[in-house]
C-alpha positions in Angstrom: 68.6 75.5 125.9 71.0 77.8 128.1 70.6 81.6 128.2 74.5 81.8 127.9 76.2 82.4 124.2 78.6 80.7 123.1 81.0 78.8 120.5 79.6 76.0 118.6 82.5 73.0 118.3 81.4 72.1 115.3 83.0 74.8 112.1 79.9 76.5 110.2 78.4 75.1 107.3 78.1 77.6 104.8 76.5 75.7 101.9 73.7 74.6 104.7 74.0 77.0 107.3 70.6 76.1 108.7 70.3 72.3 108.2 70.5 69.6 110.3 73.5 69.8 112.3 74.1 73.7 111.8 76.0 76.2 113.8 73.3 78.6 115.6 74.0 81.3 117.4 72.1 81.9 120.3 71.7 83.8 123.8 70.9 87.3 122.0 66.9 88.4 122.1 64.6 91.1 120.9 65.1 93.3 124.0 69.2 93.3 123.1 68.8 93.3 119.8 66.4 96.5 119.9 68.8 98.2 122.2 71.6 97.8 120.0 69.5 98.8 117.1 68.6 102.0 119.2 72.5 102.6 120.3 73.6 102.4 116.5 70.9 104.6 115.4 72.2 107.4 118.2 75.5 107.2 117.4 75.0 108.1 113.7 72.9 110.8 114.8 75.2 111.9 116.8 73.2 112.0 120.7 74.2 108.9 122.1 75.1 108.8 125.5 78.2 106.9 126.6 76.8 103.8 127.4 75.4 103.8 123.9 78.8 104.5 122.9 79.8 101.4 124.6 77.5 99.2 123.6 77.9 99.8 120.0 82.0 99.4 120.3 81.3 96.1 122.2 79.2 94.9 119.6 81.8 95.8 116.8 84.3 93.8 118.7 82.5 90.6 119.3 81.5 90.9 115.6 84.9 91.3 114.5 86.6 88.7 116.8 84.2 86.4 115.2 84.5 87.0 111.9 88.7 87.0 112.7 87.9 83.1 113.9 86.0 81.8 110.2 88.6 80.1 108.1 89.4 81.0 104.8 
């Protein structure tokens, strides 16, 4: 297993999203998950510095580029 994300070739199964041959997403862990976490919470609280700031917008993009890329 590589410590690089990336896109799956295969389109995502969503009536067995976790079955043999699934999509998985991978290359994110705890450490960037809680920093994320930690970045939205700031931002709604209004004390997040600007690489918070920055984090949480790239996060909202990748999000959003990959939900642009599921098919209808």
């Amino acid at each position: 297993m590589s410590d690089s994300a990336g896109w799956d070739p295969k389109p995502f199964n969503e009536q067995n999203p976790f079955g043999k041959m699934s999509t998985v997403v991978r290359g994110d862990n705890i450490e960037f998950s809680r920093a994320r976490v930690d970045a939205i919470r700031a931002v709604k609280s209004g004390r997040a510095t600007p690489e918070q700031h920055a984090l949480v917008a790239e996060a909202d993009q990748v999000i959003s580029d990959a939900l642009s890329k599921r098919s209808a």
